[in-house]
Every structure is written in C-alpha cells, then in structure tokens.
C-alpha positions in Angstrom: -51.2 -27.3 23.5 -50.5 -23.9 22.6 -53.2 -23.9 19.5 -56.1 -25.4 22.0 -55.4 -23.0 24.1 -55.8 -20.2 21.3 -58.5 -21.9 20.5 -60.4 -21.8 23.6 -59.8 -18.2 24.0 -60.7 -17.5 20.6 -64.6 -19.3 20.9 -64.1 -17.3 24.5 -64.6 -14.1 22.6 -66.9 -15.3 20.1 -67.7 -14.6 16.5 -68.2 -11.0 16.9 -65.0 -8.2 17.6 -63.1 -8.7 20.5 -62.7 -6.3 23.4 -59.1 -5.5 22.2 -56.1 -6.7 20.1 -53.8 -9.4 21.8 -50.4 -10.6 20.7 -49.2 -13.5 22.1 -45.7 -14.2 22.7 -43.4 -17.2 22.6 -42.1 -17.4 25.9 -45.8 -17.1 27.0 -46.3 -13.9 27.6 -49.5 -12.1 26.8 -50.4 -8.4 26.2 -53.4 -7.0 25.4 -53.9 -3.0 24.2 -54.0 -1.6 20.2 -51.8 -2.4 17.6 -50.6 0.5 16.4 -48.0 -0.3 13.6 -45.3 -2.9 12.7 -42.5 -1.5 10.6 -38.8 -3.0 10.2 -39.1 -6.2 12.4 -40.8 -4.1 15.4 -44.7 -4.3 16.7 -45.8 -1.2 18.4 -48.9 -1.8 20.9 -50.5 1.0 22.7 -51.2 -0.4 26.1 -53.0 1.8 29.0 -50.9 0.3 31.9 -47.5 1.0 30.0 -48.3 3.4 27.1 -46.7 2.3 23.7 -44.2 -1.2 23.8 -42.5 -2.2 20.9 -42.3 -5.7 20.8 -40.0 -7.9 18.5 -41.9 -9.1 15.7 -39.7 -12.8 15.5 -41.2 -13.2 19.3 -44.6 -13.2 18.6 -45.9 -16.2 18.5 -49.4 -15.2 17.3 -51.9 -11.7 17.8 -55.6 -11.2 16.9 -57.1 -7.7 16.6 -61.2 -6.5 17.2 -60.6 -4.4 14.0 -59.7 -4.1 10.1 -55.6 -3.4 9.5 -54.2 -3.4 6.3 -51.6 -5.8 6.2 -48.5 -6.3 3.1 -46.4 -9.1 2.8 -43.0 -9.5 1.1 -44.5 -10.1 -2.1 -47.1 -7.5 -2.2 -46.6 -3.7 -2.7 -50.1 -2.8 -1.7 -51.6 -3.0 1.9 -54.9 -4.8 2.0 -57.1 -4.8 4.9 -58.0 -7.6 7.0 -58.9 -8.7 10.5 -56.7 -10.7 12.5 -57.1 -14.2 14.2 -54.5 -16.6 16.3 -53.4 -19.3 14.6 -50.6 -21.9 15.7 -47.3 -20.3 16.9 -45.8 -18.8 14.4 -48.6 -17.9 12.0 -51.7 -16.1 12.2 -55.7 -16.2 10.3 -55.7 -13.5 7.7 -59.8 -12.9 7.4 -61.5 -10.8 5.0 -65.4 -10.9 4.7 -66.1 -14.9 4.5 -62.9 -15.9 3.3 -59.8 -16.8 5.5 -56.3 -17.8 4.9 -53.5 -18.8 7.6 -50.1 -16.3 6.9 -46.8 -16.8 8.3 -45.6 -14.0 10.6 -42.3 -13.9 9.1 -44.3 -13.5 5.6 -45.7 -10.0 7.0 -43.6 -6.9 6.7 -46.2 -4.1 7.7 -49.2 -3.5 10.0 -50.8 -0.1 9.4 -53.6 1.0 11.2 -56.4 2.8 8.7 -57.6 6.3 9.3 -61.0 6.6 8.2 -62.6 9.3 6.2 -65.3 10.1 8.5 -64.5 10.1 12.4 -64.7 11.4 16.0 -62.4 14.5 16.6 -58.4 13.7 16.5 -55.9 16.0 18.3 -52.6 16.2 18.0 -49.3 18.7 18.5 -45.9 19.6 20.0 -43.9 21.8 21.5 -40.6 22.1 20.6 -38.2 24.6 23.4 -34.7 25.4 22.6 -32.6 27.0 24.7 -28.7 28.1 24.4 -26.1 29.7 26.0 -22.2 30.4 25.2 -20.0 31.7 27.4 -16.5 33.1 26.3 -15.5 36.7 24.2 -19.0 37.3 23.0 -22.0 35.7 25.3 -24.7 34.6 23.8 -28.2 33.5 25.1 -30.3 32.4 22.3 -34.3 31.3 23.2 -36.7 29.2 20.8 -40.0 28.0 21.2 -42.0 26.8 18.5 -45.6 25.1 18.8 -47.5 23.2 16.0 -51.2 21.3 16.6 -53.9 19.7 14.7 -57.3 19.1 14.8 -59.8 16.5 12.4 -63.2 15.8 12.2 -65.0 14.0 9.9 -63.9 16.5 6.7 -63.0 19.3 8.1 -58.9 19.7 9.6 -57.3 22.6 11.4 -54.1 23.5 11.4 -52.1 26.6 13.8 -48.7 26.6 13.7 -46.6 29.5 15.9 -43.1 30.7 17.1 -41.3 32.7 19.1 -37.2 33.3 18.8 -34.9 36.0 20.6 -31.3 36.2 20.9 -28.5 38.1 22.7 -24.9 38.8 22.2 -23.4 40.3 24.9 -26.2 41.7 26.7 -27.6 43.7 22.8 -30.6 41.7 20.8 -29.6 40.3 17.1 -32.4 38.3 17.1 -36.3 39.4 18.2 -39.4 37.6 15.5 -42.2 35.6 16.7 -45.0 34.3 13.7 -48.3 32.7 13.7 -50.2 30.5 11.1 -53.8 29.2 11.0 -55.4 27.2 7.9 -58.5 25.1 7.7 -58.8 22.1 5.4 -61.9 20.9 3.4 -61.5 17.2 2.3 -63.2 16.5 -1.0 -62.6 12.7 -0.7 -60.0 10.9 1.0 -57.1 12.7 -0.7 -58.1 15.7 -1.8 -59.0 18.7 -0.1 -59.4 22.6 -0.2 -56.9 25.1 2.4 -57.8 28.5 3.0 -54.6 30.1 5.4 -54.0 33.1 7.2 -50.1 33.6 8.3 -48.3 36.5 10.0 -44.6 37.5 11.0 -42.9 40.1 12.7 -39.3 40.7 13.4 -37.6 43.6 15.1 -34.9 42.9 14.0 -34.5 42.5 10.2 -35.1 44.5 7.0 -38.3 42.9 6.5 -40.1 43.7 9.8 -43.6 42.5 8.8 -45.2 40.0 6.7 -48.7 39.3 6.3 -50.3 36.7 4.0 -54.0 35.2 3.2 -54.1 32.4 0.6 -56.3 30.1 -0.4 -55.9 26.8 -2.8 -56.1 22.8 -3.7 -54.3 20.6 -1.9 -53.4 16.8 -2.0 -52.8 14.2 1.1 -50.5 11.6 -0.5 -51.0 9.6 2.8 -51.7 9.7 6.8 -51.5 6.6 8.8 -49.3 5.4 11.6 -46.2 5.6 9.7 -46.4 10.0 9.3 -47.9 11.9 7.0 -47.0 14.2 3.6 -49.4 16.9 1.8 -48.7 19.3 -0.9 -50.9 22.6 -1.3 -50.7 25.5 -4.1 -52.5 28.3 -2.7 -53.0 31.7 -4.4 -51.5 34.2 -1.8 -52.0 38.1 -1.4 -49.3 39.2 1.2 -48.1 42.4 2.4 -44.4 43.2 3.3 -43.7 46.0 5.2 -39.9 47.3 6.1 -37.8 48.8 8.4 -38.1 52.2 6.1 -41.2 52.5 7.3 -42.4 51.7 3.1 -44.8 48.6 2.9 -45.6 46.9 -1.0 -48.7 44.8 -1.4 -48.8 41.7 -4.0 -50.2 38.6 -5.1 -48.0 35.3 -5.3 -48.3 31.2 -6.1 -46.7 29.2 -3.3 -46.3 25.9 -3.0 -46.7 24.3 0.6 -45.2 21.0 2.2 -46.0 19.0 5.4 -44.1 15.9 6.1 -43.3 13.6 8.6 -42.2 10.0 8.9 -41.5 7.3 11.9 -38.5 5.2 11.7 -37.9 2.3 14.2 -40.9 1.6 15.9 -41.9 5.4 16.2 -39.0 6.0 18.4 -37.5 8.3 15.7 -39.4 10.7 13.7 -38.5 12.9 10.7 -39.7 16.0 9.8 -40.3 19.1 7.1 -42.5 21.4 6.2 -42.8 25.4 4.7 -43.2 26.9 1.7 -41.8 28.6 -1.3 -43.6 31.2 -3.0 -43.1 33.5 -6.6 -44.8 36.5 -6.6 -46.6 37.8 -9.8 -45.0 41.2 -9.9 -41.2 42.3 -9.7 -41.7 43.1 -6.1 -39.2 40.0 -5.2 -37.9 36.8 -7.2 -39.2 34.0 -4.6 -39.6 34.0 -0.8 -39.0 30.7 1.2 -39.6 29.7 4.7 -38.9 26.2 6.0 -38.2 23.7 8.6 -36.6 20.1 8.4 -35.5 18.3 11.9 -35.3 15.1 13.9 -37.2 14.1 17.0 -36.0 11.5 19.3 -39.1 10.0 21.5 -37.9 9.5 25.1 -41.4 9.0 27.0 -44.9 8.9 25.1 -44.6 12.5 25.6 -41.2 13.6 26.0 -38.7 14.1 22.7 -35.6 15.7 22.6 -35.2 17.2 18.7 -32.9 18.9 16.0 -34.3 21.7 13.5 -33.0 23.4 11.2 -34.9 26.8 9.9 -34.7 29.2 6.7 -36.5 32.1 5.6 -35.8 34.0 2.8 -36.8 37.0 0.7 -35.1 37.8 -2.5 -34.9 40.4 -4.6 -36.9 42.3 -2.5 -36.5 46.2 -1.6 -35.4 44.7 2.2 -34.0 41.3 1.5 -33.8 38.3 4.1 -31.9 35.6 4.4 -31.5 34.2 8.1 -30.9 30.5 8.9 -30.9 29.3 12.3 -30.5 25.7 14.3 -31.4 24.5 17.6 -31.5 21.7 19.7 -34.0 21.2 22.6 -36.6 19.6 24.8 -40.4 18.7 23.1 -43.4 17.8 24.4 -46.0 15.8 21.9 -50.0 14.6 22.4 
C-alpha cells in the first residue's frame, strides 16, 4: 500500500523536477520544504510554515528531492551527486543521468546540499552582543558587540567584519577599541580565489592605539556547503602602527588568514574561528596575531546564544600588546 501510494504521487509530479523535496515519514506523516543537510542520524528540512525541523533520519520512511544532492554512504568517502526518488519504506531511488539504483536509508550517512559556482546573490551574517556586569569591591561593566556578514555572486564574495568593546572598573575605562575589516574575493575556479583587504583598529586604551593595514593575496576555499565552511589566505600586507607616544612605524608583513566554521547536530550547534597571524619583514615586531574561536548555540532560526574567546597580540614591538578577552552573549544570524 504504502509503495502505490508513492507511486501514484510520484507519476502525479511527472518526469520532470518536482515543486519541492518531500520526506515521508513512517507513522504517515508528510513534510514538504528543502532538504538542507543530514549529518549524524538527523535530516534538516527548511520548511516556510515552520522554518528549519530536524527530523530523525531512522523515521523516514522514504524522501524525494526537485534537485541534485550529493549523497555518501558508509562505504564511500566521496559525496556524489544524485537526484532523489521514493522508493518502498525504508529505501529510496538513487538517480543519476539514465541510470538508477534503489539505496537503503540506513546505508546513507550524509545529505549535502551543493553550492554552485555561478549563482544569484547569497547573504549572510550575525551579530554577536555581549554584555556583563559584576558587582562587589571593584564594579565592572563590560560591553561587546561584534558584527560579521557576507555577500556572493557568481565569482565575486564580500566580506566586512566589525567590533566594538568598552569596559569599566569602578566607574574609570580599562577597555575602549572598536575595529573594522572589508575584503573582496575573486574566485578563479571553484577553490581558488584572489583577496584584496583593507582592515583598521583603534584603541584608547593600549600602547598600540592605531593599526592600519591593506593586503592583498591567494587564497584557497577548502570547502562551503551546509556543513560550514574553512578558507586560508596569505596576503602581502603594508600596515601602519601608530602609539600612544605619539611615534608611528610603517612596514610590510606576510600573514596568513583563517575562516572557519562547522555545524554539529543538525546545525543546532556551530563552531567557529577565524584571524590571522602575521611576520613582518623588518625588526619593527617578531609576529602580530589577532583571533577569535567560539561556540554558538541556535535557539530560533535567528536567535543563538554564543561563547568567544579573542586575542590580539603585538610582539616585539616598540608598544607591545597582548590583551585576551571572553564573553558570553545574545546573537542574531540571517
């Protein structure tokens, strides 16, 4: 009963793509939206009535899809692309240009959607807001805000990246720096691509009150698909440090840049680094380093709450930095 009914739905739609992906569940159920991802026994589905579900993989009784996703099973390290078609419960038709082959579910370990090279515009971001406050022999208020987006089309992707952090101990400022980034990417193929960045810091507060850098340099996109995303870039900076002497020193450094993240469980969890460390070509400093590393909790297809952990040194320099800070907050994603 349950294949002829899969089977009537399936001539339904005809030969051709269908309107959107479907999963099927054993107890009946039925829930139609975009497969997104499955990843350690969990099917993500964007839906419009209920955003993203996740959906136990050993309760699907069968899905089909009105697109390509590359598929791996247990036995297969590399993700190969196919279209989706119901089968009976339990199983579904693997199809790839004229040939077709019926999989177990239990057989597949991971749906990926594929990014293609060349596509409409894609936006995305957060907001991360951290606020603290200790009350006892010294006060403390402490105030972070730090906002990250990205925009691709077709070759081209940009990148801003900006922050703002102040602090108070009993009513005096320790802590007073804000910074802003902006690069553009130039993809040469699918991996490859060319970064030209512009970045720029200023802090009240330390020996190192400004920095200002503009670098340009390969890069590589190991990959970028449901699962998160991980790049390298060595860029050939010239940056300008100027102090709280009122001296400034101008110099040319290699740094070598990082942008990660990964989604654990469904995408409810997602991991996070990125920064760079940099050695300049003169004796002005041994190596600079700024970086990030955190966790985000998704609580709403929005909403996060998220840990991060920053550091930004400068060493060997004629005003040296080292300042590490942590906060906790509240995040807003799109």
């Amino acid at each position: 009963m349950f294949s002829r009914t899969l089977l009537c739905l399936a001539l339904a739609g005809g030969a051709g793509a269908a309107v959107a992906d479907t999963v099927w569940m054993k107890n009946g159920d039925r829930l139609t939206g975009r497969v997104v991802l499955l990843e350690r026994g969990k099917l993500v589905i964007e839906t419009r009535y209920g955003g993203d579900i996740q959906l136990k993989w050993s309760e699907v009784a069968t899905l089909e899809t009105d697109r390509q996703l590359l598929i791996r099973n247990g036995e297969r390290d590399k993700s190969v692309g196919y279209w989706l078609r119901p089968a009976e419960q339990g199983q579904v038709t693997l199809v790839q240009g004229e040939q077709s082959r019926v999989e177990p579910l239990e057989a597949i370990s991971q749906i990926i959607a594929p990014k293609p090279f060349v596509e409409d515009l894609r936006f995305k971001g957060n907001v991360d807001l951290g606020l603290n406050y200790k009350r006892g022999e010294a006060d403390t208020d402490d105030y972070k805000v730090r906002v990250n987006t990205q925009a691709s089309h077709g070759q081209w992707r940009h990148n801003a990246k900006g922050g703002y952090n102040r602090a108070y101990t009993n009513g005096q400022t320790v802590t007073n720096n804000w910074n802003a980034e902006y690069a553009i990417d130039r993809f040469i193929d699918d991996q490859w691509f060319w970064q030209n960045r512009l970045s720029y810091r200023r802090d009240t507060i330390e020996e190192v009150r400004r920095q200002r850098s503009i670098g340009t340099g390969p890069g590589y996109q190991f990959w970028d698909n449901e699962l998160g995303a991980f790049s390298l870039a060595t860029l050939l900076n010239h940056s300008t440090y100027e102090f709280d002497t009122g001296t400034s020193n101008s110099f040319q450094q290699v740094t070598l840049r990082w942008d990660y993240n990964r989604y654990l469980l469904g995408k409810s969890f997602e991991l996070f680094s990125n920064g760079e460390v940099g050695k300049p070509l003169s004796n002005i400093a041994d190596y600079t380093l700024a970086a990030a590393a955190g966790l985000r909790y998704k609580v709403t297809d929005w909403a996060s709450l998220n840990m991060r952990a920053e550091k930004d040194v400068v060493s060997g320099a004629e005003g040296e930095l080292d300042e590490t800070s942590y906060h906790v907050g509240f995040g807003i994603g799109w």
